[in-house]
C-alpha positions as CSV (number, residue, x, y, z in Angstrom):
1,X,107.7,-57.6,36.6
2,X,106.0,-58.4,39.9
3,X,106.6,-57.9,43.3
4,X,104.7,-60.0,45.6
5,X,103.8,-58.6,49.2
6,X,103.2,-60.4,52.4
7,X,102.4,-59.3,55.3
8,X,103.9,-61.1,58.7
9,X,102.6,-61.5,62.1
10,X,103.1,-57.7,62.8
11,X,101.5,-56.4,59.9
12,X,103.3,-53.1,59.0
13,X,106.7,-55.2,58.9
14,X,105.9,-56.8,55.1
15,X,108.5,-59.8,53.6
16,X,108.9,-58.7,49.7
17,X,109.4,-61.1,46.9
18,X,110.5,-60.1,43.5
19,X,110.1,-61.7,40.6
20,X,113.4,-64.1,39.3
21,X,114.0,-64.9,36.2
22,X,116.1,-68.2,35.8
23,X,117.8,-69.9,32.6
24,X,120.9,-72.0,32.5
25,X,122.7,-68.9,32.6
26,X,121.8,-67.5,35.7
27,X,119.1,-65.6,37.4
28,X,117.8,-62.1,36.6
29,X,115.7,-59.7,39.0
30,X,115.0,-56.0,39.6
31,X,115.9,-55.7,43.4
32,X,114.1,-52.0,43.9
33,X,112.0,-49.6,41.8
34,X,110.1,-47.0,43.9
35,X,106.9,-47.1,41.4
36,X,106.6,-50.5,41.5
37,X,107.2,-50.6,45.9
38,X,104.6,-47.5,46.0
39,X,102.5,-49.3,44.0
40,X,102.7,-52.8,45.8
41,X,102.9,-51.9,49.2
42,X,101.4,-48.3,49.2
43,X,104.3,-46.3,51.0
44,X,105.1,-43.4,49.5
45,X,108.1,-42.2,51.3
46,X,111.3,-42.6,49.4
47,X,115.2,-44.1,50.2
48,X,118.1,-41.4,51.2
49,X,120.7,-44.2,51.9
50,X,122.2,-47.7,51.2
51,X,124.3,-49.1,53.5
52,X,125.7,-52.8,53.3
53,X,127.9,-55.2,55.9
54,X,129.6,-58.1,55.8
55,X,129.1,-60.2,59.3
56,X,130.8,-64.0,59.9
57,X,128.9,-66.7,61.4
58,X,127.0,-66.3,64.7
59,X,127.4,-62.6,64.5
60,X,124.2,-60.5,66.0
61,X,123.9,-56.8,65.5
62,X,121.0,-55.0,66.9
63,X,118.5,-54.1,68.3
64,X,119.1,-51.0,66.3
65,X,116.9,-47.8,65.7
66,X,117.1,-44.1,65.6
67,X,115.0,-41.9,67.7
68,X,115.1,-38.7,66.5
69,X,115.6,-38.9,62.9
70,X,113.5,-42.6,62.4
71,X,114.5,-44.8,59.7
72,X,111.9,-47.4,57.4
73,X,114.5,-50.0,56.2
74,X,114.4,-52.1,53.0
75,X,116.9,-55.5,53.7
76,X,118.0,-57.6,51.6
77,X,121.0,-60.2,51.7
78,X,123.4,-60.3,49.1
79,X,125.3,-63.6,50.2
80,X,124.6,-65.9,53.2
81,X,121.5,-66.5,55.2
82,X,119.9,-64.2,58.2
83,X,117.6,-64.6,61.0
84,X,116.3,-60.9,60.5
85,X,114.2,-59.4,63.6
86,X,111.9,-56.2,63.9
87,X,110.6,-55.3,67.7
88,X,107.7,-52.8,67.6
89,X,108.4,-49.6,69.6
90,X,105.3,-47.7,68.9
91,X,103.2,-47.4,72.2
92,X,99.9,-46.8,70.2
93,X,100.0,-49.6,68.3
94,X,98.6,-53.3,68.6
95,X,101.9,-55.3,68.8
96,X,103.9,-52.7,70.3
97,X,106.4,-54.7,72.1
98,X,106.3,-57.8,70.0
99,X,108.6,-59.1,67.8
100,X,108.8,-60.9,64.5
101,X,111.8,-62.9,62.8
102,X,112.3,-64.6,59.6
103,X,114.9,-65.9,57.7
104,X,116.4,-64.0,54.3
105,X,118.8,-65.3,52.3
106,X,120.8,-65.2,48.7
107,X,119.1,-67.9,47.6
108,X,115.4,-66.9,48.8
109,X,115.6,-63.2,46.9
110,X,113.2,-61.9,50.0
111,X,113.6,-58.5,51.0
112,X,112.3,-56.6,54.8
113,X,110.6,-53.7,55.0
114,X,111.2,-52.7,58.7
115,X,109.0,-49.4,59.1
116,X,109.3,-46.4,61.3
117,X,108.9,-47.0,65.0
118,X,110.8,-50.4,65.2
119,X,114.2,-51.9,66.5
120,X,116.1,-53.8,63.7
121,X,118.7,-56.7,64.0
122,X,119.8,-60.0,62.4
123,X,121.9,-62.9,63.2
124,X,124.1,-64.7,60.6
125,X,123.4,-68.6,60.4
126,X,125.7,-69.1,57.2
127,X,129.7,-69.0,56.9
128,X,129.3,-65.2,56.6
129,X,126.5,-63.0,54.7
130,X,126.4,-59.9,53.0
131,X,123.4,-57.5,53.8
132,X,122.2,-54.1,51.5
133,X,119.8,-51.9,53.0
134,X,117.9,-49.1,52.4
135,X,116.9,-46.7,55.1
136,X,114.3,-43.4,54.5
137,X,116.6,-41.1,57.2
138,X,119.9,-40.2,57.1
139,X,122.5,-42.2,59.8
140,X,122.5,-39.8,62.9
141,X,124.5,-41.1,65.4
142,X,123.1,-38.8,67.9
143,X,119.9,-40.4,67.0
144,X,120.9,-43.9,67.5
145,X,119.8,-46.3,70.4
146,X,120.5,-49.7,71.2
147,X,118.0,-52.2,72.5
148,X,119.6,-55.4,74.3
149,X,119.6,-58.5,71.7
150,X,118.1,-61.0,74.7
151,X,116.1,-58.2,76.7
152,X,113.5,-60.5,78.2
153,X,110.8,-58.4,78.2
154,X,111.1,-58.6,74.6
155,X,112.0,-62.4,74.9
156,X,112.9,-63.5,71.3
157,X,113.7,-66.6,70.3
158,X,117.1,-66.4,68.4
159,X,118.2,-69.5,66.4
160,X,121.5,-70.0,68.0
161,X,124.0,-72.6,68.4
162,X,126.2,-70.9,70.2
163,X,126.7,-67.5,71.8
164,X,126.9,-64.6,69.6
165,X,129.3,-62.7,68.7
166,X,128.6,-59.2,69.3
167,X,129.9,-55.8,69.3
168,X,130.2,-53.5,72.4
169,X,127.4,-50.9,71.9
170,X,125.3,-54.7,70.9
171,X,126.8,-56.0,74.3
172,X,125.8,-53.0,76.2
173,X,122.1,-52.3,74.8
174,X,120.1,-50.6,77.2
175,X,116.7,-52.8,78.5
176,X,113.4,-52.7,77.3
177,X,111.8,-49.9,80.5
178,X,114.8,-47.9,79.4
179,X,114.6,-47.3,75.8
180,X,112.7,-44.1,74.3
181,X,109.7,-45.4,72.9
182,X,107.5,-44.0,69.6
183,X,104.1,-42.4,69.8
């Protein structure tokens, strides 16, 4: 089995594609094996934790990250379709402060890799969707920190139709000159 890397426009944030196998049946595919991500993508660290959510339509959560104890994420979608987002935090890299969205879905089998040093978020554009995700570090809510979803410093371009719905600490993110940045 294959899995086929590609990077985006910010290069460390890689869209994964696994291999499905379809028959009248069904589908078949191996959603994670650590040899075969090593291999393909050349990150060695490993996953601690799997979290998954359910979210209705027009729900956005994020800008999520962790400060202190950083987290690498793997997303996938389980039902329903995402507009996923990664903002770069890291001050020494090349795209710190841009951002880069795409769309993951049930249907398209494509998994994120969000690294270390970036803000995470996603809004639902289907009936609802079900999202699994793997993250390197341990949830420390000590650790956590919220960047405002429409910060405009950040300016991304969110496919809405509508305003989202969002929860308080999502409502409430703090902006862009006051978040704790990466080295």
């Amino acid at each position: 089995m294959a899995l086929t890397v590609t990077p985006t426009e910010i290069p460390d944030v890689l869209l994964l594609q696994p291999d499905v196998f379809k028959d009248p049946r069904g589908y078949f595919f191996e959603s994670f094996n650590q040899a075969r991500f090593t291999e393909s993508t050349g990150i060695k660290h490993g996953f601690v934790q799997d979290n998954q959510s359910r979210s209705a339509a027009g729900v956005l959560r994020g800008l999520h990250y962790q400060y202190n104890c950083p987290q690498a994420k793997l997303i996938r979608v389980l039902s329903g379709v995402i507009f996923d987002v990664a903002v770069d935090l890291r001050r020494s890299s090349e795209t710190f402060g841009c951002w880069v969205g795409f769309e993951l879905s049930s249907d398209n089998h494509s998994q994120a890799y969000i690294p270390v040093g970036f803000a995470h978020g996603f809004l639902v554009l289907s009936e609802s969707a079900d999202i699994l995700y793997k993250t390197s570090e341990y949830w420390d809510p000590t650790s956590e920190y919220t960047l405002k979803w429409d910060d405009p410093t950040v300016g991304i371009t969110w496919p809405m139709q509508q305003e989202p719905i969002l929860a308080s600490k999502d409502a409430h993110g703090s902006a862009w000159e006051n978040c704790p940045f990466f080295a």
